[in-house]
C-alpha positions as CSV (number, residue, x, y, z in Angstrom):
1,X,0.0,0.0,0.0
2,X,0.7,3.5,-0.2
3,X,-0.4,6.6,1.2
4,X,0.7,10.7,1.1
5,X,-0.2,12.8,3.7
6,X,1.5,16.7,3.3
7,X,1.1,19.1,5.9
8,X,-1.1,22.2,6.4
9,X,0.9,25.5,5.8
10,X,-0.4,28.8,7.8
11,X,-0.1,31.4,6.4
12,X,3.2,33.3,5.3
13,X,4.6,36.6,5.1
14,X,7.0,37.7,2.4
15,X,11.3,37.0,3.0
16,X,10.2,34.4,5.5
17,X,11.3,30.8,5.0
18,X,9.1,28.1,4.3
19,X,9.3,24.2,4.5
20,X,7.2,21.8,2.5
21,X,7.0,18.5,3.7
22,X,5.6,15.4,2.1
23,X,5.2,12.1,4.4
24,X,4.2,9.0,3.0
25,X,3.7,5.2,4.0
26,X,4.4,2.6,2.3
27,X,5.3,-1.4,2.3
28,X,7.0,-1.2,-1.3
29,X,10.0,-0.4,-3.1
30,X,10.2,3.0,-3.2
31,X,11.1,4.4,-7.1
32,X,10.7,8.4,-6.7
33,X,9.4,11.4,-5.3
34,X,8.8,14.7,-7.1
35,X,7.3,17.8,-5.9
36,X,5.5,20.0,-8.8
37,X,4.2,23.5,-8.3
38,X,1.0,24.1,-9.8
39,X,0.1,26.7,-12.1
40,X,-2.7,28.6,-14.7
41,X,-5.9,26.9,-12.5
42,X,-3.7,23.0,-12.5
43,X,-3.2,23.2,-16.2
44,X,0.6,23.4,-16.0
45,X,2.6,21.5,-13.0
46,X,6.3,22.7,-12.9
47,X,8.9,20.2,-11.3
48,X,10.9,21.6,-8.9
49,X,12.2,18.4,-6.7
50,X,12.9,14.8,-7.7
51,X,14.4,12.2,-5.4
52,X,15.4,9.1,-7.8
53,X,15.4,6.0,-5.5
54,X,17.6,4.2,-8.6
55,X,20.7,5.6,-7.3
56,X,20.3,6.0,-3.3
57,X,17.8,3.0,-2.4
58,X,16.7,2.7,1.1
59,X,16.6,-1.0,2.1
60,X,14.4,-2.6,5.3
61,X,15.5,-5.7,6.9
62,X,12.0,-7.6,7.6
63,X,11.9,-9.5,10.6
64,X,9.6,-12.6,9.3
65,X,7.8,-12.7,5.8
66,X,4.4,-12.8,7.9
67,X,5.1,-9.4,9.1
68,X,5.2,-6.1,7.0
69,X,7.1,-3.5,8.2
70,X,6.3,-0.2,7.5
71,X,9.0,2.2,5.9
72,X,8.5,5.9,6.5
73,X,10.2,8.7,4.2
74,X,9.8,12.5,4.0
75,X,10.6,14.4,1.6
76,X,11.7,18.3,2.5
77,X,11.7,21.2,0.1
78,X,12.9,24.6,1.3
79,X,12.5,27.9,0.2
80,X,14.7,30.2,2.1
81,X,13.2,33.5,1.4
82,X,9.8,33.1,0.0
83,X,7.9,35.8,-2.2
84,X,4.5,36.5,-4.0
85,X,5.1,35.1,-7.0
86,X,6.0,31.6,-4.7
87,X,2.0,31.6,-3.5
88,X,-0.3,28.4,-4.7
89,X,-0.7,25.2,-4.5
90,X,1.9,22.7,-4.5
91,X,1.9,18.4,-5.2
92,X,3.5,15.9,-3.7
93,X,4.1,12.5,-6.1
94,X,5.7,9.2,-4.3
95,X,6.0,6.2,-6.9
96,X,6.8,2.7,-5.4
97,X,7.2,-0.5,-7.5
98,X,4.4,-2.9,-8.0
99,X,5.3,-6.0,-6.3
100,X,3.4,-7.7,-8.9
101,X,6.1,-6.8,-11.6
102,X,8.9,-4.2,-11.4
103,X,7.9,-2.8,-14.7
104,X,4.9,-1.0,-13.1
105,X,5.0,1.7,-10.7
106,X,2.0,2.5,-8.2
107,X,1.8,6.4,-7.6
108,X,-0.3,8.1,-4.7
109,X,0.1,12.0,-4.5
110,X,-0.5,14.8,-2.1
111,X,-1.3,18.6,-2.2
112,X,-1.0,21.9,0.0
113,X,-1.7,25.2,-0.4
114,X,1.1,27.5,0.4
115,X,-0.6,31.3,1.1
116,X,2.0,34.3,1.0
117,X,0.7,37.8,2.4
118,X,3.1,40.9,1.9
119,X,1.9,44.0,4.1
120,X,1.0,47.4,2.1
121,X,4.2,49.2,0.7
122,X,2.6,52.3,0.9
123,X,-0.1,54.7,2.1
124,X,-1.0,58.3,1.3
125,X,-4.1,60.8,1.9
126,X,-5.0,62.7,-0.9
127,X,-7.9,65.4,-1.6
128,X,-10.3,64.6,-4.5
129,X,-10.7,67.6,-7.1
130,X,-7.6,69.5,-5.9
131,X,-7.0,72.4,-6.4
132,X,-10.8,73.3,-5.8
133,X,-12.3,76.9,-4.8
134,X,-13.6,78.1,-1.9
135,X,-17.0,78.8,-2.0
136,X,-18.3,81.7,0.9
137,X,-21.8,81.3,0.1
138,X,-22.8,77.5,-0.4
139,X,-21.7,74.4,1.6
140,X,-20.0,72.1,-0.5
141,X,-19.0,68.5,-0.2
142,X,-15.3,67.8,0.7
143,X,-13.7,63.7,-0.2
144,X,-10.5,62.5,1.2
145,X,-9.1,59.5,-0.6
146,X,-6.8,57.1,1.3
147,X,-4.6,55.2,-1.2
148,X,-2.8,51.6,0.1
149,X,-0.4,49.9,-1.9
150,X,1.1,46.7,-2.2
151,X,-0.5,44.4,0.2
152,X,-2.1,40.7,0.0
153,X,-4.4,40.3,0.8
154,X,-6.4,43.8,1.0
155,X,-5.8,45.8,4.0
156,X,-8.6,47.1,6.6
157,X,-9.1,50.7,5.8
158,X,-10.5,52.9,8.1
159,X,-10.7,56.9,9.3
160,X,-10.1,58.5,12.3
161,X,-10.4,62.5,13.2
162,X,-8.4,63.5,15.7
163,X,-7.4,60.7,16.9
164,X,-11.2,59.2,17.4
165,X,-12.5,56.5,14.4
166,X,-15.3,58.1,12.3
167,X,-18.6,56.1,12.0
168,X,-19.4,56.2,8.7
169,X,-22.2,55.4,6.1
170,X,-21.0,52.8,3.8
171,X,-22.2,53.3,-0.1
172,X,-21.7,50.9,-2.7
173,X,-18.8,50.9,-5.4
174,X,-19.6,52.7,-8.1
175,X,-20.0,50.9,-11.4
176,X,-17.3,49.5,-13.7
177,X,-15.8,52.3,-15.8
178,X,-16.7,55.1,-13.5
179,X,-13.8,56.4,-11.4
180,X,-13.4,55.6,-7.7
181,X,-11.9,59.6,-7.3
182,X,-15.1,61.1,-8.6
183,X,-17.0,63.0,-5.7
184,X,-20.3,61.6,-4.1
185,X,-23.0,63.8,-5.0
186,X,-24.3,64.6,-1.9
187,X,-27.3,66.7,-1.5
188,X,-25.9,70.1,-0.3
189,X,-26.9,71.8,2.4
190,X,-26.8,75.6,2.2
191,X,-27.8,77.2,5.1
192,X,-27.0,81.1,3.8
193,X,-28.7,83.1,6.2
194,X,-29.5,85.5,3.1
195,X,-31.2,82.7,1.7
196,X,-33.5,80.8,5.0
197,X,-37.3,82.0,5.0
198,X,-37.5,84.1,8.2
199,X,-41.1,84.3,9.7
200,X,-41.7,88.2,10.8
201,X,-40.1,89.3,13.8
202,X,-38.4,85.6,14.3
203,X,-34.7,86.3,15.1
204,X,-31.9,84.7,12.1
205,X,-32.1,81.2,13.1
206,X,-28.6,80.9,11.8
207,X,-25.9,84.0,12.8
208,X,-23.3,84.4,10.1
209,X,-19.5,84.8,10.8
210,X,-18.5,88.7,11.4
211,X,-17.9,90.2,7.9
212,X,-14.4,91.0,7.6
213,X,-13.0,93.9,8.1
214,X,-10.8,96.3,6.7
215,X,-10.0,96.3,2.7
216,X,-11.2,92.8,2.0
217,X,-15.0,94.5,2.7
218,X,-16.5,96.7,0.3
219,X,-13.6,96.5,-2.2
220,X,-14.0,98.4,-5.4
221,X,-11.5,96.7,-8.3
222,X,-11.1,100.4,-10.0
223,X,-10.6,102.7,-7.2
224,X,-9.1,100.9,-4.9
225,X,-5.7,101.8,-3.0
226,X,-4.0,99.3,-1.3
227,X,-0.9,99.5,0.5
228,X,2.5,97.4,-0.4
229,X,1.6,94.6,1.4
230,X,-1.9,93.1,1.7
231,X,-3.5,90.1,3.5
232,X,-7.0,89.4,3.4
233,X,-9.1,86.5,4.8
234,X,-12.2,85.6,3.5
235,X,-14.8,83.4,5.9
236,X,-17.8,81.5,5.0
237,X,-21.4,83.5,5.7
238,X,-23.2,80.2,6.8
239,X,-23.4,77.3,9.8
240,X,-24.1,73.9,10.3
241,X,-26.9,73.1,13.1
242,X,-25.9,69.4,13.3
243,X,-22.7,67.2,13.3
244,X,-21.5,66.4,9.9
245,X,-22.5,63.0,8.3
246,X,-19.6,61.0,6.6
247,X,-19.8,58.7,4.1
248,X,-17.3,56.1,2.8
249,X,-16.8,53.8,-0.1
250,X,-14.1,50.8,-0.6
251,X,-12.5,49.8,-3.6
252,X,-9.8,47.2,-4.8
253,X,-7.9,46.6,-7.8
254,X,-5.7,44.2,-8.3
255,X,-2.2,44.8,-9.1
256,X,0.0,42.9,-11.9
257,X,2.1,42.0,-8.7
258,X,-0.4,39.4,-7.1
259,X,-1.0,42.8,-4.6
260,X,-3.9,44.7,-4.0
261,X,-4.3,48.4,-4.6
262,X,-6.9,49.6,-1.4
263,X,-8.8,52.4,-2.2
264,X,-11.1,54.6,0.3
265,X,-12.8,58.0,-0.2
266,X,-14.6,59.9,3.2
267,X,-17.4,62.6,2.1
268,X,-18.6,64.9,4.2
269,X,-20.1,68.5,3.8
270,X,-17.3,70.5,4.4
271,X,-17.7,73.4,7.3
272,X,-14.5,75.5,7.5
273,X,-15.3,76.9,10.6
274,X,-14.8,73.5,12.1
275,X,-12.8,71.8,9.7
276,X,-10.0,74.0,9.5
277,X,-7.1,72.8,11.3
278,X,-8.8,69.4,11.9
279,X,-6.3,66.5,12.1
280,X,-7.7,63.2,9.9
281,X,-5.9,60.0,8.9
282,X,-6.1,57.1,7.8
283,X,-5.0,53.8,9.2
284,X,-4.8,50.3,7.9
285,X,-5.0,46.8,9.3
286,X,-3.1,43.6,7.8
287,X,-3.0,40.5,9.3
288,X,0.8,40.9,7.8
289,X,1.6,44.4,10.1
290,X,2.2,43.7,13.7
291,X,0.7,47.4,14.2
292,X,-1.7,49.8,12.4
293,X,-0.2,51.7,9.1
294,X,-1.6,54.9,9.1
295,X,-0.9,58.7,7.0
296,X,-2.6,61.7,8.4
297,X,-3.1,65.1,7.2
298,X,-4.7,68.1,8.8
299,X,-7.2,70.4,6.7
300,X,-5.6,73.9,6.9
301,X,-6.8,77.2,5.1
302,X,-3.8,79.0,3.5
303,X,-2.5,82.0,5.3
304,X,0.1,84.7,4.6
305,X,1.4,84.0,1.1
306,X,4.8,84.3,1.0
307,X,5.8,86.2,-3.2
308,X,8.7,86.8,-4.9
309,X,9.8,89.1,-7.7
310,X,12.2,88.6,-10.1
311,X,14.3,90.4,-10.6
312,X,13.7,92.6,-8.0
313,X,14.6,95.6,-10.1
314,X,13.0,95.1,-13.6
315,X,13.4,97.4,-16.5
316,X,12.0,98.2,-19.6
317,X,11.9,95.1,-21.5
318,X,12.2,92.5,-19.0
319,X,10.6,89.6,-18.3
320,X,9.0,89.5,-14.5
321,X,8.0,86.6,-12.9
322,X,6.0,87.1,-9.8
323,X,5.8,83.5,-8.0
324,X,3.9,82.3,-4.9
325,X,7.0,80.5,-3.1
326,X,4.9,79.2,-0.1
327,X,3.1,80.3,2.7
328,X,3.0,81.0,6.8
329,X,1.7,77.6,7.4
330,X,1.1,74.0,5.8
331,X,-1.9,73.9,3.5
332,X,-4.0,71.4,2.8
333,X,-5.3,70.7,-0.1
334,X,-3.7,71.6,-2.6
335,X,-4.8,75.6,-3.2
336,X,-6.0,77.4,-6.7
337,X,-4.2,80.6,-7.2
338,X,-5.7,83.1,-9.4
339,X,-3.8,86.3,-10.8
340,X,-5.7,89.6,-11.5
341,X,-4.1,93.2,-12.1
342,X,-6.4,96.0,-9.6
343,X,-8.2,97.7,-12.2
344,X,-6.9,96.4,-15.3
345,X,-6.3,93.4,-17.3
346,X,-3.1,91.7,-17.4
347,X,-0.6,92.3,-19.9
348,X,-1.8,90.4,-22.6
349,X,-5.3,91.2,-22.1
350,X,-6.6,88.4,-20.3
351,X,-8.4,89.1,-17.0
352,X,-7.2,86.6,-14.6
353,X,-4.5,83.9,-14.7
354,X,-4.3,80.8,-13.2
355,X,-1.0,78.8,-11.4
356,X,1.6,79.8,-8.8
357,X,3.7,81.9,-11.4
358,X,2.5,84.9,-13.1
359,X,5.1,86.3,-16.3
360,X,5.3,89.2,-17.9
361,X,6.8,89.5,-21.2
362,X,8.9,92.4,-22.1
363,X,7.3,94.8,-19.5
364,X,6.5,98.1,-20.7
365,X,7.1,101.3,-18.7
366,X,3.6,101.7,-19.0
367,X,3.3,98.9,-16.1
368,X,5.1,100.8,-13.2
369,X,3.2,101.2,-10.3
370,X,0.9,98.2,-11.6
371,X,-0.5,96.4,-8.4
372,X,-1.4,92.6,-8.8
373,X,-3.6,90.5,-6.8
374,X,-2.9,86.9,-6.1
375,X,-5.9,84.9,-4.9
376,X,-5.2,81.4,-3.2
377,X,-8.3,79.6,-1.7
378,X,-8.9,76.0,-0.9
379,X,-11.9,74.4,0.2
380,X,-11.1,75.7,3.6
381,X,-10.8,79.8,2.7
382,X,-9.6,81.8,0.6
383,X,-6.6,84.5,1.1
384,X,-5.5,87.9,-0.8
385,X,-1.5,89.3,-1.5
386,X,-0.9,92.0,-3.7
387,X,2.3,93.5,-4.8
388,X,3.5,96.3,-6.7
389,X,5.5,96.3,-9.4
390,X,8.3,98.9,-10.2
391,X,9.6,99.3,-13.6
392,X,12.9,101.6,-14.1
393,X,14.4,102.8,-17.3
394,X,16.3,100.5,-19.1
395,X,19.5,102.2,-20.7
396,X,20.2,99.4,-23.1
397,X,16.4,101.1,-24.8
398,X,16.5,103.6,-27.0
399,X,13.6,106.1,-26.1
400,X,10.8,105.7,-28.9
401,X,7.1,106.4,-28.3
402,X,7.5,105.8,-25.1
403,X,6.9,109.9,-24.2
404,X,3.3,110.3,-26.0
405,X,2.4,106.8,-23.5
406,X,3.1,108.8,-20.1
407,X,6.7,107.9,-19.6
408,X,7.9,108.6,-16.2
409,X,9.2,112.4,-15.5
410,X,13.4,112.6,-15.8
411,X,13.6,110.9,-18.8
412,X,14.7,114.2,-20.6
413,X,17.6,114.6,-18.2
414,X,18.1,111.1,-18.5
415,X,18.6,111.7,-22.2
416,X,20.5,115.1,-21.7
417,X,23.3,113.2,-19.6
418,X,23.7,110.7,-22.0
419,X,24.1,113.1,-25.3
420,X,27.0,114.9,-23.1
421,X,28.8,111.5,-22.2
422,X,29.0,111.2,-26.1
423,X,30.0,114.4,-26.9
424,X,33.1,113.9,-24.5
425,X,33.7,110.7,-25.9
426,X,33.7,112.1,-29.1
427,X,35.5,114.9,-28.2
428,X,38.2,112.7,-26.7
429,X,39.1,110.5,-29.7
């Protein structure tokens, strides 16, 4: 007879080493034993051990014919630093002789699964639709998207704000071809005082935010004068009566790896007045992590843009690039920034321009004294910086029509200076 009995694997985590066993029982003459990893649903067995009992033959010494003595063997396979791509099943074969006739062999086989796991390689939060506006008027719907990589199986994937876990609505995944990023389309709920029905002499049900002060209130874009340096804060007019209610959605997809790619989005309508500077992350369980994996980010509102000019002492002709190199604090998301000129368009006519750089091509003298405005808002709020550009004369220019377009006052001594330097050159030689 002949029997094969192989060993239940628990599960492994990847770089550990793993030992594959095979017992077996038997009364015969033992011919081989090859283990086979199996492949494409069984269709394909690859050989990767083979024993050949021809050339190292194990014999018994039986006490009496009458009794059988049973011979036990175990074949070991090692695999000293086992990966993904190692995970499936694997068989055992044992063949023994036939005792009936040495020409025949009698085979009996065995199988295990071997399961590898590999913790997530990475994890990030990330803001759906960045950069996005801020919007001072209307409540709008906010989505945080946590993004885990590399592990097998798929993570746990859960949010926590400020430090507590959030209980959230669960929602379906979205159908295939749609993207998991897209936003939930939440019903919004705009509670603009200047917008709720007020019975007659009922107080506002809902007190707005102070209006800000100072420049950013009453602003007119033509006649305004602003000073050098300018910081405005804008805040939203409305309030939320009740706790915000959070949603959440899971996705996987499968990487070309054997890994999973963990997806999970949080939406919630946003309130800045109690959102800003809240502290949310995301943490992930694996049966392969001895403790949570987590990436946090707080929601912050940007504040006190920080611009530069270069150069910092344009001429006629240059080209100016005004940047946004950072700001007072850590933003998140991501903010829009929005150029205007105070009561003009820009220099090639547009009237805003989008990005952190603004450039000016070949500035005129025309510009000098120009002030710009650089808008930066995130869902969170939205801030103001201007700056004032200063053009000089420019030498290396010969003066054209520049005196019928309101060139700046000197340019005749300007010019006066530089006819006597030639004369006593000229004078000279």
């Amino acid at each position: 007879y002949l029997t094969v009995s192989i060993e239940p694997l628990p599960p492994v985590v990847v770089g550990d080493a793993v030992t594959l066993k095979c017992n077996f029982k038997t009364d015969g003459k033992m011919r081989e034993i090859v283990w086979y990893r199996v492949t494409d649903g069984g269709t394909i067995k690859q050989k990767i051990f083979t024993f050949d009992a021809m050339f190292s033959t194990n014999f018994s010494q039986m006490e009496n014919y009458r009794k059988r003595e049973e011979l036990v063997y175990q074949s070991t396979v090692r695999l000293p630093e086992v990966r993904i791509s190692d995970n499936g099943p694997y068989e055992c074969h044992v063949g023994i002789y036939d005792r009936a006739t040495r020409e025949k062999v009698v085979l009996a086989s065995g199988n295990v699964f071997l399961n590898v796991m590999a913790p997530p390689t990475s994890i990030s939060v990330l803001a759906a639709d960045t950069p996005a506006p801020f919007s001072r008027y209307q409540a709008q719907n906010f989505t945080l998207v946590c993004v885990v990589s590399g592990g097998k199986p798929a993570p746990l994937v859960y949010f926590k704000r400020d430090g507590e876990p959030i209980e959230a609505t669960p929602l379906p995944e979205p159908p295939a071809g749609a993207s998991s990023w897209a936003p939930l389309n939440l019903q919004h709920r705009d509670l603009d005082d200047t917008k709720m029905p007020k019975l007659p002499g009922e107080p506002n049900p809902f007190p707005t935010a102070d209006p800000p002060r100072g420049l950013a209130a009453g602003r007119d874009p033509v006649t305004e004068s602003i000073p050098e340096t300018v910081v405005s804060r804008e805040f939203p007019r409305w309030v939320h009566v009740a706790e915000p209610i959070y949603y959440t959605r899971h996705t996987q997809a499968p990487a070309s790896d054997g890994t999973v790619e963990a997806r999970a989005t949080l939406t919630w309508t946003l309130n800045p007045q109690i959102d800003n500077e809240a502290l949310f992350s995301c943490e992930v369980k694996h049966p392969a992590l001895s403790m949570p994996m987590q990436a946090e980010v707080t929601l912050v509102a940007p504040k006190g843009p920080k611009i530069a000019m270069t150069p910092t002492r344009a001429r006629v002709g240059d080209t100016v690039r005004i940047l946004v190199q950072g700001f007072q604090n850590e933003v998140f998301p991501e903010p829009l920034f929005t150029w205007t000129r105070v009561g003009s368009r820009l220099l090639d006519g547009s009237a805003e321009h989008g990005g952190k750089e603004l450039v000016l091509e070949r500035v005129p003298a025309e510009l000098n004294g120009s002030m710009y405005r650089c808008t930066a808002q995130n869902p969170l709020g939205s801030t103001d910086t201007h700056t004032r550009l200063i053009v000089f004369e420019n030498p290396n220019i010969p003066r054209g029509t520049e005196d019928s377009n309101g060139s700046l006052p000197g340019h005749c001594g300007f010019r006066f200076v530089l006819a006597l330097t030639l004369t006593v050159i000229l004078e000279l030689t």
